[in-house]
C-alpha positions as CSV (number, residue, x, y, z in Angstrom):
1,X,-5.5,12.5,-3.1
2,X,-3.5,9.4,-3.3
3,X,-0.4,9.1,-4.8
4,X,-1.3,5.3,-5.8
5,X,-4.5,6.2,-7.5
6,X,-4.8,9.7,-8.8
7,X,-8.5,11.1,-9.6
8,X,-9.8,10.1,-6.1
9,X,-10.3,11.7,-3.0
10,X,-10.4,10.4,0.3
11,X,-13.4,10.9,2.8
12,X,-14.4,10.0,6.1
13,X,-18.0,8.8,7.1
14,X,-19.2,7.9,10.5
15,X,-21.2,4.9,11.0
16,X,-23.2,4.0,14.0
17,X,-20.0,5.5,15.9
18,X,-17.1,4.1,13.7
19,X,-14.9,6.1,11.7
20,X,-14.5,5.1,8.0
21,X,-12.0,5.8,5.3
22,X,-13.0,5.4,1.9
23,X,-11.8,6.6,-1.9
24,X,-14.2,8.3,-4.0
25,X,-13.8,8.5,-8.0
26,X,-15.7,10.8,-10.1
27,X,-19.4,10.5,-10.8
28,X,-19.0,8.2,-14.3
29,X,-21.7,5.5,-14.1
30,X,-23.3,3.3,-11.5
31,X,-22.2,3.1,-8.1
32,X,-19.8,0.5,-7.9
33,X,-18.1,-0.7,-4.0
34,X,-14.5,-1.9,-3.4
35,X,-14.2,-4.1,-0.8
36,X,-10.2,-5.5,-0.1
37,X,-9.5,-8.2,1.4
38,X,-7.6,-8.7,4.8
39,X,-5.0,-6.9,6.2
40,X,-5.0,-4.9,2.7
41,X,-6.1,-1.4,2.1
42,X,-8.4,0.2,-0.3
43,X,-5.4,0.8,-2.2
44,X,-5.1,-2.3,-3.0
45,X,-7.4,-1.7,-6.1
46,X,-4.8,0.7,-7.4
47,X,-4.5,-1.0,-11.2
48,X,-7.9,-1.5,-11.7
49,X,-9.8,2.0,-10.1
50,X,-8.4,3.8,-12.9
51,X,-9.9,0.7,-15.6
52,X,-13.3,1.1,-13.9
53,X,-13.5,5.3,-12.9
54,X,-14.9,5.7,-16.7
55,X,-17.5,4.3,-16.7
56,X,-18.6,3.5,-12.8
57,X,-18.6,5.8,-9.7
58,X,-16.3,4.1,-7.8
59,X,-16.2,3.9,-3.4
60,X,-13.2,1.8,-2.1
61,X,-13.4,1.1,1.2
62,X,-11.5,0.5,3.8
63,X,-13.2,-2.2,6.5
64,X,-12.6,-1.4,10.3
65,X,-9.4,-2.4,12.0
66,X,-7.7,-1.3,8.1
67,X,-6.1,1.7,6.6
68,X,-7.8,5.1,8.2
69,X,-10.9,3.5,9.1
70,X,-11.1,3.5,13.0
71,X,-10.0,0.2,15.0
72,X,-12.1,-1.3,17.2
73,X,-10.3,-4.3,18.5
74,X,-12.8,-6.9,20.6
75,X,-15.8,-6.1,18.5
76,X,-14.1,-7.6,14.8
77,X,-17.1,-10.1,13.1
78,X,-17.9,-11.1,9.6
79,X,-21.5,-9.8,10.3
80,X,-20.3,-6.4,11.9
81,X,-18.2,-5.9,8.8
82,X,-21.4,-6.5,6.5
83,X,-23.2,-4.1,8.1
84,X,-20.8,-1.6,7.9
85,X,-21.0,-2.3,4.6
86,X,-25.1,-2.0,4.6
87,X,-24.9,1.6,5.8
88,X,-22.1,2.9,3.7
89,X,-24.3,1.6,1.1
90,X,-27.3,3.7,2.7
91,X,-25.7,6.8,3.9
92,X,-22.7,6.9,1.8
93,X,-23.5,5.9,-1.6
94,X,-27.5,7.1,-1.3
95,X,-29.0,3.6,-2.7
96,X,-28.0,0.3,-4.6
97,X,-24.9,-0.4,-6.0
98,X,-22.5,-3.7,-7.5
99,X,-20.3,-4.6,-4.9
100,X,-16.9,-6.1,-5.5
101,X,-14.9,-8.0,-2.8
102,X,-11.7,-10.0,-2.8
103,X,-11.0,-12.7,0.1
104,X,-12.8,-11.5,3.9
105,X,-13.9,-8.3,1.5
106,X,-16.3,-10.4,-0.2
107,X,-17.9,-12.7,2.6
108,X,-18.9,-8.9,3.6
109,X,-20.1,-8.5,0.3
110,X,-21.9,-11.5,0.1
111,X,-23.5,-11.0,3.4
112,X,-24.5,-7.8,2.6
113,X,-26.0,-9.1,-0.7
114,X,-28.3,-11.5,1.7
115,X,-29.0,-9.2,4.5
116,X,-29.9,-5.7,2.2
117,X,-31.1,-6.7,-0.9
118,X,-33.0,-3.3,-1.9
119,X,-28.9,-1.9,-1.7
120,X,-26.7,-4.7,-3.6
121,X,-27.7,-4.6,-7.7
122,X,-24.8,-7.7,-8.5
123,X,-21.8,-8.6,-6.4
124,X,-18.3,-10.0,-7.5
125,X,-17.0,-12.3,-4.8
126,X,-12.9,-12.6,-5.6
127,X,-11.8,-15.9,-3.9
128,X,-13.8,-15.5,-0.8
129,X,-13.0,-17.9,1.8
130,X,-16.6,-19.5,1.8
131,X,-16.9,-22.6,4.0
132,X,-13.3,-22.1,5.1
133,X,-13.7,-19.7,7.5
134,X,-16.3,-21.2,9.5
135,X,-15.5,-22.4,12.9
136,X,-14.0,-24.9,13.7
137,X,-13.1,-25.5,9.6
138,X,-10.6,-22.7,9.5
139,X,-8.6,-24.0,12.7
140,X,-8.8,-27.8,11.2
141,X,-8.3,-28.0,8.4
142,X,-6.5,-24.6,6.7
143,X,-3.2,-23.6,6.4
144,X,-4.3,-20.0,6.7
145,X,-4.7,-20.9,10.3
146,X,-1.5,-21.2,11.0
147,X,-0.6,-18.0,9.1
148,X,-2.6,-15.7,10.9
149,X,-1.0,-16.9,14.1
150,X,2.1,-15.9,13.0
151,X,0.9,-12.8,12.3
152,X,-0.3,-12.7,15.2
153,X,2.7,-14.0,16.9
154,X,4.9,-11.3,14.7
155,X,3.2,-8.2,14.2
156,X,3.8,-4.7,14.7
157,X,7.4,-6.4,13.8
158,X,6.8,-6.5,10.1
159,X,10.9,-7.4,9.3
160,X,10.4,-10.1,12.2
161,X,7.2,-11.3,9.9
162,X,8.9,-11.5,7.0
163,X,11.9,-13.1,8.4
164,X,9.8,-16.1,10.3
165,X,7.2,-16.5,7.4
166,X,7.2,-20.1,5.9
167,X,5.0,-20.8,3.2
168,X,4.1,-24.3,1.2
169,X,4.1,-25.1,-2.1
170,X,2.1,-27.5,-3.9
171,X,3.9,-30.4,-4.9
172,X,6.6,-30.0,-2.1
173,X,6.3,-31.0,1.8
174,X,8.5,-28.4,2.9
175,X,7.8,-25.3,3.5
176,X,10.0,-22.1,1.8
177,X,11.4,-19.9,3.6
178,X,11.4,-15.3,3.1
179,X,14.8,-14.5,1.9
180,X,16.7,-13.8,4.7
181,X,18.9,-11.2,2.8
182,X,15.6,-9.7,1.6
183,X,14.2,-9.8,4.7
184,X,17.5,-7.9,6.1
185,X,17.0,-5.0,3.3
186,X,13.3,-4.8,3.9
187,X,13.6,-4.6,7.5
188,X,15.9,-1.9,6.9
189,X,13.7,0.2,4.5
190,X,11.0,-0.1,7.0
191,X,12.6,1.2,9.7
192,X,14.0,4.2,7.5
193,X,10.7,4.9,6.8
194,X,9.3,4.9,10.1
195,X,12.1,7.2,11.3
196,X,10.7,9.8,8.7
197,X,7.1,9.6,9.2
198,X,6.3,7.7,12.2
199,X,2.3,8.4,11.3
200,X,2.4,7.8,7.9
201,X,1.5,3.7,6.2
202,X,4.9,1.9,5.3
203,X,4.8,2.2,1.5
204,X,8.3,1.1,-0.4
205,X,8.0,1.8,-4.3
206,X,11.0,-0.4,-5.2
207,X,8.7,-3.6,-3.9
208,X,6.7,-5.7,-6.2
209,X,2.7,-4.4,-6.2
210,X,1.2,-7.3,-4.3
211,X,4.4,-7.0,-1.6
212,X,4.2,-3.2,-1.7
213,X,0.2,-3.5,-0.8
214,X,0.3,-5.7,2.2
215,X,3.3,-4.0,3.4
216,X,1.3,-0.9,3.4
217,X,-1.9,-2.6,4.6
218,X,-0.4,-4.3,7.6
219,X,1.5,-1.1,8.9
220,X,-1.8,0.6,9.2
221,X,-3.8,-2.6,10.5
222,X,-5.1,-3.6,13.7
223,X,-4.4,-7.0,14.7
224,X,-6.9,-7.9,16.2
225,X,-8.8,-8.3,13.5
226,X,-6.3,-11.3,12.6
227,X,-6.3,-12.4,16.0
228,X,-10.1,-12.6,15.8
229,X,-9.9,-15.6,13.3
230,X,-7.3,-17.3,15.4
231,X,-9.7,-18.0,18.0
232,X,-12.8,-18.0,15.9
233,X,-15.1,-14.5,17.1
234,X,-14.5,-13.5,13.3
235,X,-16.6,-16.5,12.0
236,X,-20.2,-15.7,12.8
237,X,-22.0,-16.2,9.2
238,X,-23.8,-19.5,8.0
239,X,-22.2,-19.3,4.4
240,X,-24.9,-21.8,3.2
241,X,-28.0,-20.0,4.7
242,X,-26.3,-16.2,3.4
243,X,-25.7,-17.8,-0.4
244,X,-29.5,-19.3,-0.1
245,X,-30.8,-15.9,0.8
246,X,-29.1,-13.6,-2.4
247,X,-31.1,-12.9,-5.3
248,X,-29.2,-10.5,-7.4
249,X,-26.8,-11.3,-9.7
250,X,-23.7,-13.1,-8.2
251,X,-20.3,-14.3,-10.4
252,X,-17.6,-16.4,-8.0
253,X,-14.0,-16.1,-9.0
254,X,-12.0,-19.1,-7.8
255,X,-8.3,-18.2,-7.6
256,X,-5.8,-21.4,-7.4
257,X,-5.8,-23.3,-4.0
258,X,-3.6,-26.9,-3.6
259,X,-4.4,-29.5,-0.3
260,X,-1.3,-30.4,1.5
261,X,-0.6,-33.6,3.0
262,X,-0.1,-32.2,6.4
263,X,-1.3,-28.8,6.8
264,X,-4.4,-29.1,5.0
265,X,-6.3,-26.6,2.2
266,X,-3.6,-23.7,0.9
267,X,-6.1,-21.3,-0.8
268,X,-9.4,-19.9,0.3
269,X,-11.7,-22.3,-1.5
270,X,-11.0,-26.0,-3.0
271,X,-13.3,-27.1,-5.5
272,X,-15.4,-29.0,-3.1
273,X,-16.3,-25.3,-1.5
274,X,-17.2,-24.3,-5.0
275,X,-19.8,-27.1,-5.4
276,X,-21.4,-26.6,-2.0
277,X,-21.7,-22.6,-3.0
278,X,-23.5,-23.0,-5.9
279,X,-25.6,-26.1,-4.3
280,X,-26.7,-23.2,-2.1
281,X,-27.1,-20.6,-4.4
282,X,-28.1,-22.1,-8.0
283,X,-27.7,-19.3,-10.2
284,X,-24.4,-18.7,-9.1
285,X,-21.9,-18.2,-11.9
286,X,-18.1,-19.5,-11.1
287,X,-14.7,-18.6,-12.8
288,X,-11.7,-20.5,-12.0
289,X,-8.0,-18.5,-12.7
290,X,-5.2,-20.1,-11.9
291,X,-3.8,-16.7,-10.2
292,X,-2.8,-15.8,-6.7
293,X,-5.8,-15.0,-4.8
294,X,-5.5,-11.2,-5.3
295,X,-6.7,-11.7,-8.2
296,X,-7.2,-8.3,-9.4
297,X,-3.8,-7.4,-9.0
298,X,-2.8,-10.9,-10.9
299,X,-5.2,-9.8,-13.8
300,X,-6.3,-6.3,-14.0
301,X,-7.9,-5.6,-17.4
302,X,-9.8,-9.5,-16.9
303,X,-11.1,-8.4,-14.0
304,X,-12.4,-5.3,-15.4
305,X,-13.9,-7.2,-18.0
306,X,-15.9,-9.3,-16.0
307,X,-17.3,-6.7,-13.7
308,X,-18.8,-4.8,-17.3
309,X,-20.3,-8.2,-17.7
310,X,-22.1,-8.2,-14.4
311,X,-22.9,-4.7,-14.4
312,X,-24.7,-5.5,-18.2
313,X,-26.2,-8.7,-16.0
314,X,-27.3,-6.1,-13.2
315,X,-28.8,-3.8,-15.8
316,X,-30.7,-6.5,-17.2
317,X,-28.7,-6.1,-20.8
318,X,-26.8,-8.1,-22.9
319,X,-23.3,-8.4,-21.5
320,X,-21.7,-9.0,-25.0
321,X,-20.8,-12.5,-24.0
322,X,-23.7,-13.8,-23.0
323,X,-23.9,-17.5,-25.0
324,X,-20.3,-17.7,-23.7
325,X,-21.3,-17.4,-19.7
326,X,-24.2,-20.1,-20.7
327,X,-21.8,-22.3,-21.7
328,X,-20.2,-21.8,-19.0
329,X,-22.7,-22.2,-16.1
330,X,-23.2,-25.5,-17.6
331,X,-19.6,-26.3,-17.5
332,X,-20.2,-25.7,-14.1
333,X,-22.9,-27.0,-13.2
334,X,-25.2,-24.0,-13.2
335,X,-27.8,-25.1,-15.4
Protein backbone atom coordinates (compact mmCIF):
# COMPACT_ATOMS: atom_id res chain seq x y z
CA UNK A 1 0.00 0.00 0.00
CA UNK A 2 1.20 3.40 -0.57
CA UNK A 3 1.89 5.83 1.86
CA UNK A 4 0.62 8.71 -0.68
CA UNK A 5 -2.67 7.10 -1.37
CA UNK A 6 -4.01 4.76 1.32
CA UNK A 7 -6.95 2.17 0.24
CA UNK A 8 -4.86 0.89 -2.80
CA UNK A 9 -2.76 -1.87 -3.53
CA UNK A 10 -0.14 -2.21 -5.96
CA UNK A 11 0.00 -4.96 -8.59
CA UNK A 12 2.01 -6.11 -11.33
CA UNK A 13 0.67 -7.34 -14.78
CA UNK A 14 2.70 -8.63 -17.58
CA UNK A 15 2.00 -7.54 -20.99
CA UNK A 16 3.23 -9.00 -24.19
CA UNK A 17 6.55 -9.37 -22.09
CA UNK A 18 6.60 -5.96 -20.17
CA UNK A 19 6.33 -5.61 -16.67
CA UNK A 20 3.70 -3.13 -15.34
CA UNK A 21 2.97 -1.39 -12.09
CA UNK A 22 -0.31 -0.23 -11.43
CA UNK A 23 -2.65 0.94 -8.18
CA UNK A 24 -5.83 -0.70 -7.71
CA UNK A 25 -8.78 0.96 -5.46
CA UNK A 26 -11.65 -0.91 -4.28
CA UNK A 27 -14.40 -2.21 -6.41
CA UNK A 28 -16.86 1.16 -6.05
CA UNK A 29 -18.26 1.85 -9.59
CA UNK A 30 -17.13 1.70 -13.13
CA UNK A 31 -13.75 1.02 -14.11
CA UNK A 32 -12.07 4.15 -14.37
CA UNK A 33 -7.89 4.38 -15.82
CA UNK A 34 -5.27 6.85 -14.62
CA UNK A 35 -2.88 7.61 -16.95
CA UNK A 36 0.08 10.39 -15.66
CA UNK A 37 1.83 12.21 -17.64
CA UNK A 38 5.73 12.22 -18.29
CA UNK A 39 8.36 11.49 -16.16
CA UNK A 40 5.52 11.34 -13.26
CA UNK A 41 4.21 8.38 -11.50
CA UNK A 42 0.85 6.96 -10.84
CA UNK A 43 1.18 8.72 -7.77
CA UNK A 44 0.77 11.55 -9.11
CA UNK A 45 -3.10 11.25 -8.78
CA UNK A 46 -2.64 11.13 -5.03
CA UNK A 47 -5.39 14.11 -4.24
CA UNK A 48 -7.81 13.13 -6.42
CA UNK A 49 -7.86 8.79 -6.10
CA UNK A 50 -9.28 9.21 -2.78
CA UNK A 51 -12.24 11.94 -4.54
CA UNK A 52 -12.88 9.30 -7.15
CA UNK A 53 -12.34 5.56 -5.13
CA UNK A 54 -16.28 6.10 -3.96
CA UNK A 55 -17.74 5.89 -6.48
CA UNK A 56 -15.31 4.41 -9.47
CA UNK A 57 -12.90 1.41 -9.45
CA UNK A 58 -9.99 3.12 -9.89
CA UNK A 59 -6.40 1.50 -11.95
CA UNK A 60 -3.51 4.07 -12.01
CA UNK A 61 -1.03 3.23 -14.11
CA UNK A 62 2.29 3.58 -14.44
CA UNK A 63 3.46 3.77 -18.44
CA UNK A 64 6.85 1.85 -19.32
CA UNK A 65 10.12 3.55 -18.75
CA UNK A 66 8.05 5.11 -15.16
CA UNK A 67 7.67 4.12 -11.56
CA UNK A 68 7.89 0.06 -11.22
CA UNK A 69 6.81 -0.57 -14.59
CA UNK A 70 9.67 -2.24 -16.50
CA UNK A 71 12.14 0.03 -18.78
CA UNK A 72 12.59 -0.73 -22.09
CA UNK A 73 14.82 1.97 -23.46
CA UNK A 74 15.03 1.89 -27.51
CA UNK A 75 11.55 0.65 -28.00
CA UNK A 76 9.64 4.13 -26.18
CA UNK A 77 6.62 5.31 -28.90
CA UNK A 78 3.29 7.04 -28.46
CA UNK A 79 1.70 4.01 -30.21
CA UNK A 80 3.59 1.32 -28.02
CA UNK A 81 2.41 3.17 -24.95
CA UNK A 82 -1.40 2.98 -26.29
CA UNK A 83 -1.22 -0.33 -26.68
CA UNK A 84 -0.05 -1.05 -23.48
CA UNK A 85 -2.72 0.71 -22.54
CA UNK A 86 -5.29 -1.48 -24.90
CA UNK A 87 -4.34 -4.70 -23.07
CA UNK A 88 -4.35 -3.46 -19.53
CA UNK A 89 -7.64 -2.50 -20.51
CA UNK A 90 -8.26 -6.28 -21.81
CA UNK A 91 -6.41 -8.37 -19.42
CA UNK A 92 -6.29 -6.09 -16.46
CA UNK A 93 -9.45 -4.42 -16.14
CA UNK A 94 -11.70 -7.35 -17.98
CA UNK A 95 -13.54 -4.83 -20.52
CA UNK A 96 -14.46 -1.04 -21.12
CA UNK A 97 -13.60 1.55 -18.98
CA UNK A 98 -13.29 5.95 -18.84
CA UNK A 99 -9.90 6.65 -19.25
CA UNK A 100 -8.25 9.77 -17.79
CA UNK A 101 -4.80 11.05 -18.97
CA UNK A 102 -2.81 14.21 -18.24
CA UNK A 103 -0.03 15.45 -20.82
CA UNK A 104 1.92 12.14 -22.85
CA UNK A 105 -0.79 10.13 -20.50
CA UNK A 106 -3.54 11.25 -22.52
CA UNK A 107 -2.21 11.13 -26.26
CA UNK A 108 -2.08 7.23 -24.93
CA UNK A 109 -5.52 7.67 -23.91
CA UNK A 110 -6.64 9.21 -26.93
CA UNK A 111 -5.03 6.74 -29.09
CA UNK A 112 -6.29 4.06 -27.32
CA UNK A 113 -9.83 5.66 -27.62
CA UNK A 114 -9.25 5.41 -31.59
CA UNK A 115 -7.51 2.18 -31.85
CA UNK A 116 -9.95 -0.09 -29.18
CA UNK A 117 -13.10 1.35 -29.14
CA UNK A 118 -15.16 -1.78 -27.81
CA UNK A 119 -12.57 -0.88 -24.37
CA UNK A 120 -12.73 3.06 -23.91
CA UNK A 121 -16.51 4.16 -22.59
CA UNK A 122 -15.33 8.27 -22.42
CA UNK A 123 -11.85 9.67 -22.06
CA UNK A 124 -10.52 12.87 -20.25
CA UNK A 125 -7.55 14.22 -22.04
CA UNK A 126 -5.65 16.76 -19.33
CA UNK A 127 -3.57 19.16 -21.59
CA UNK A 128 -2.37 16.67 -23.94
CA UNK A 129 0.31 17.84 -26.18
CA UNK A 130 -1.90 17.33 -29.42
CA UNK A 131 -0.19 18.65 -32.58
CA UNK A 132 2.83 19.66 -30.48
CA UNK A 133 4.50 16.58 -30.28
CA UNK A 134 4.55 15.69 -33.80
CA UNK A 135 7.69 15.62 -35.55
CA UNK A 136 9.34 18.06 -36.56
CA UNK A 137 6.63 20.55 -34.52
CA UNK A 138 8.03 19.70 -31.15
CA UNK A 139 11.81 20.36 -32.19
CA UNK A 140 10.59 23.81 -34.09
CA UNK A 141 8.61 25.36 -32.61
CA UNK A 142 8.32 24.24 -28.58
CA UNK A 143 10.01 25.21 -25.68
CA UNK A 144 9.55 21.82 -24.22
CA UNK A 145 12.17 20.81 -26.71
CA UNK A 146 14.67 22.35 -25.13
CA UNK A 147 13.62 21.07 -21.75
CA UNK A 148 13.77 17.65 -22.35
CA UNK A 149 17.34 18.07 -23.56
CA UNK A 150 18.31 19.26 -20.48
CA UNK A 151 16.90 16.57 -18.94
CA UNK A 152 18.50 14.64 -20.96
CA UNK A 153 21.71 16.48 -20.63
CA UNK A 154 21.21 16.39 -16.60
CA UNK A 155 19.64 13.35 -15.47
CA UNK A 156 20.38 10.71 -13.08
CA UNK A 157 21.83 14.10 -11.49
CA UNK A 158 18.50 15.41 -10.27
CA UNK A 159 20.38 18.48 -7.91
CA UNK A 160 22.51 19.12 -11.24
CA UNK A 161 18.77 19.43 -12.93
CA UNK A 162 17.45 21.56 -10.69
CA UNK A 163 20.47 23.70 -10.44
CA UNK A 164 20.81 24.21 -14.59
CA UNK A 165 16.96 24.48 -15.11
CA UNK A 166 15.86 27.85 -16.75
CA UNK A 167 12.38 28.35 -17.33
CA UNK A 168 10.36 31.49 -19.17
CA UNK A 169 7.77 33.37 -18.15
CA UNK A 170 5.15 34.93 -20.12
CA UNK A 171 5.56 38.52 -20.43
CA UNK A 172 9.41 38.34 -19.71
CA UNK A 173 12.33 37.47 -22.27
CA UNK A 174 14.45 36.08 -19.77
CA UNK A 175 14.40 33.10 -18.54
CA UNK A 176 14.35 32.36 -14.40
CA UNK A 177 16.53 30.63 -12.88
CA UNK A 178 15.99 27.35 -9.78
CA UNK A 179 17.11 28.81 -6.58
CA UNK A 180 20.46 28.08 -6.26
CA UNK A 181 20.17 27.96 -2.36
CA UNK A 182 17.21 25.64 -2.89
CA UNK A 183 18.81 23.81 -5.23
CA UNK A 184 21.85 23.32 -2.65
CA UNK A 185 19.32 22.00 0.16
CA UNK A 186 17.53 19.82 -2.29
CA UNK A 187 20.55 18.33 -3.56
CA UNK A 188 21.43 17.57 -0.16
CA UNK A 189 18.02 15.85 0.83
CA UNK A 190 18.38 13.77 -2.16
CA UNK A 191 21.52 12.45 -1.53
CA UNK A 192 20.54 11.72 2.25
CA UNK A 193 17.96 9.84 0.92
CA UNK A 194 19.76 7.83 -1.50
CA UNK A 195 22.29 6.89 1.20
CA UNK A 196 19.34 5.33 3.13
CA UNK A 197 17.57 3.46 0.57
CA UNK A 198 19.49 3.39 -2.51
CA UNK A 199 16.34 1.21 -4.24
CA UNK A 200 13.75 3.03 -2.95
CA UNK A 201 11.99 6.50 -5.38
CA UNK A 202 13.32 9.94 -3.94
CA UNK A 203 10.26 11.12 -2.10
CA UNK A 204 10.84 14.49 0.29
CA UNK A 205 7.55 15.39 2.30
CA UNK A 206 8.72 18.91 3.13
CA UNK A 207 8.42 19.71 -0.85
CA UNK A 208 5.50 21.33 -2.40
CA UNK A 209 3.04 18.32 -4.06
CA UNK A 210 3.72 19.05 -7.71
CA UNK A 211 7.78 19.35 -6.76
CA UNK A 212 7.48 16.31 -4.50
CA UNK A 213 5.73 14.22 -7.55
CA UNK A 214 8.25 14.75 -10.23
CA UNK A 215 11.05 14.44 -7.87
CA UNK A 216 9.75 11.10 -7.11
CA UNK A 217 8.82 10.37 -10.78
CA UNK A 218 12.18 11.16 -12.22
CA UNK A 219 14.26 9.11 -9.63
CA UNK A 220 12.40 6.10 -10.75
CA UNK A 221 12.33 7.07 -14.57
CA UNK A 222 14.15 5.88 -17.55
CA UNK A 223 15.47 8.51 -19.70
CA UNK A 224 15.17 7.32 -22.56
CA UNK A 225 11.86 7.79 -22.79
CA UNK A 226 12.80 11.68 -22.64
CA UNK A 227 15.50 11.24 -24.89
CA UNK A 228 13.05 9.57 -27.34
CA UNK A 229 11.20 12.95 -27.91
CA UNK A 230 14.54 14.74 -28.31
CA UNK A 231 15.17 13.07 -31.53
CA UNK A 232 11.62 12.38 -32.48
CA UNK A 233 11.09 8.08 -32.19
CA UNK A 234 8.40 9.11 -29.55
CA UNK A 235 6.23 10.91 -32.15
CA UNK A 236 4.63 8.22 -34.23
CA UNK A 237 0.66 9.14 -34.07
CA UNK A 238 -1.28 11.28 -36.68
CA UNK A 239 -3.18 13.37 -33.90
CA UNK A 240 -5.69 14.51 -36.67
CA UNK A 241 -6.42 10.98 -38.16
CA UNK A 242 -6.53 9.36 -34.10
CA UNK A 243 -9.15 12.41 -32.98
CA UNK A 244 -11.23 11.63 -36.52
CA UNK A 245 -11.32 8.00 -35.58
CA UNK A 246 -12.93 8.26 -31.60
CA UNK A 247 -16.47 7.93 -31.11
CA UNK A 248 -17.05 7.82 -27.46
CA UNK A 249 -17.40 10.62 -25.38
CA UNK A 250 -14.26 12.89 -25.28
CA UNK A 251 -13.91 16.37 -22.88
CA UNK A 252 -10.32 18.34 -23.61
CA UNK A 253 -8.91 20.28 -20.70
CA UNK A 254 -6.73 23.16 -21.88
CA UNK A 255 -4.30 24.20 -19.11
CA UNK A 256 -2.57 27.77 -19.73
CA UNK A 257 0.20 27.86 -22.40
CA UNK A 258 1.94 31.53 -23.51
CA UNK A 259 4.21 31.90 -27.12
CA UNK A 260 7.55 33.34 -26.53
CA UNK A 261 9.20 35.62 -28.78
CA UNK A 262 12.16 33.40 -29.19
CA UNK A 263 11.62 30.04 -27.94
CA UNK A 264 8.35 29.43 -29.30
CA UNK A 265 4.94 27.71 -27.58
CA UNK A 266 5.40 27.31 -23.47
CA UNK A 267 2.44 24.88 -22.73
CA UNK A 268 1.29 21.76 -24.45
CA UNK A 269 -1.45 23.24 -26.56
CA UNK A 270 -2.07 27.00 -27.81
CA UNK A 271 -5.47 27.75 -28.78
CA UNK A 272 -4.69 27.25 -32.44
CA UNK A 273 -4.12 23.30 -31.36
CA UNK A 274 -7.48 23.43 -29.78
CA UNK A 275 -9.31 24.55 -32.91
CA UNK A 276 -7.52 21.98 -35.18
CA UNK A 277 -8.67 19.13 -32.43
CA UNK A 278 -12.08 19.79 -32.44
CA UNK A 279 -11.96 20.42 -36.48
CA UNK A 280 -10.94 16.75 -36.34
CA UNK A 281 -13.11 15.54 -33.85
CA UNK A 282 -16.48 17.65 -33.82
CA UNK A 283 -18.11 16.47 -30.81
CA UNK A 284 -15.24 17.25 -28.89
CA UNK A 285 -15.93 19.22 -25.68
CA UNK A 286 -13.05 21.72 -24.49
CA UNK A 287 -12.37 23.43 -21.04
CA UNK A 288 -9.89 26.01 -20.69
CA UNK A 289 -8.25 26.56 -16.76
CA UNK A 290 -5.89 28.83 -16.39
CA UNK A 291 -3.73 26.30 -14.12
CA UNK A 292 -0.37 24.62 -14.54
CA UNK A 293 -0.69 21.79 -16.73
CA UNK A 294 -0.99 19.15 -13.96
CA UNK A 295 -4.02 20.12 -13.73
CA UNK A 296 -5.39 17.68 -11.35
CA UNK A 297 -3.04 18.59 -8.82
CA UNK A 298 -3.85 22.53 -9.53
CA UNK A 299 -7.58 21.65 -9.01
CA UNK A 300 -8.55 18.46 -7.45
CA UNK A 301 -12.26 18.54 -6.47
CA UNK A 302 -12.88 20.41 -10.30
CA UNK A 303 -11.38 17.80 -11.76
CA UNK A 304 -13.39 15.30 -9.98
CA UNK A 305 -16.38 17.05 -10.94
CA UNK A 306 -15.87 16.89 -14.48
CA UNK A 307 -14.92 13.32 -14.72
CA UNK A 308 -18.76 12.55 -12.80
CA UNK A 309 -19.93 14.58 -15.77
CA UNK A 310 -18.34 12.42 -18.36
CA UNK A 311 -18.99 9.28 -16.69
CA UNK A 312 -23.02 10.57 -16.55
CA UNK A 313 -22.14 11.37 -20.51
CA UNK A 314 -20.66 7.74 -20.84
CA UNK A 315 -23.70 6.24 -19.12
CA UNK A 316 -25.89 7.99 -21.38
CA UNK A 317 -27.58 10.04 -18.24
CA UNK A 318 -28.01 13.35 -17.36
CA UNK A 319 -24.76 14.77 -15.96
CA UNK A 320 -26.55 17.43 -13.77
CA UNK A 321 -25.14 20.16 -15.85
CA UNK A 322 -26.02 19.35 -19.05
CA UNK A 323 -27.59 22.91 -20.53
CA UNK A 324 -24.43 24.36 -19.03
CA UNK A 325 -21.88 22.00 -21.27
CA UNK A 326 -24.30 23.07 -24.36
CA UNK A 327 -23.55 26.37 -23.76
CA UNK A 328 -20.46 25.68 -23.65
CA UNK A 329 -19.66 23.61 -26.82
CA UNK A 330 -21.14 26.46 -28.53
CA UNK A 331 -18.78 28.88 -26.81
CA UNK A 332 -16.50 26.74 -28.37
CA UNK A 333 -17.36 26.07 -31.25
CA UNK A 334 -18.89 22.56 -30.83
CA UNK A 335 -22.13 23.05 -32.21
Amino acid sequence: MSALVKGVVEKDVVIDGVRLHYAEGPASGPPLVLVPGQSMPWESYCKVIPLLADRFHVFAVDVRGHGKSAHTPGAYTFSRCGQDLVEFLRVVVGGPAICCGNSSGGIIALWAAARAPELVKAVLAEDPPLFTTEWPRSRDDTWVHAFFVHVVKTLPDIAGFFSTLTIPSQGKTKLMSFPRPLAWVLGGAIARRRRRSPRAPVDIPWLPMQVRLFVRGISEYDVDFTRACTDGRMYDVDHAACLAAIRCPTLLIQAMSFRHPELGLVGAMGDDDVERAQRALPSLMVERWPVTHVVHLAQPKKYVAVVDRLAALAQGRPSGREVGQQSLGRSHGLG
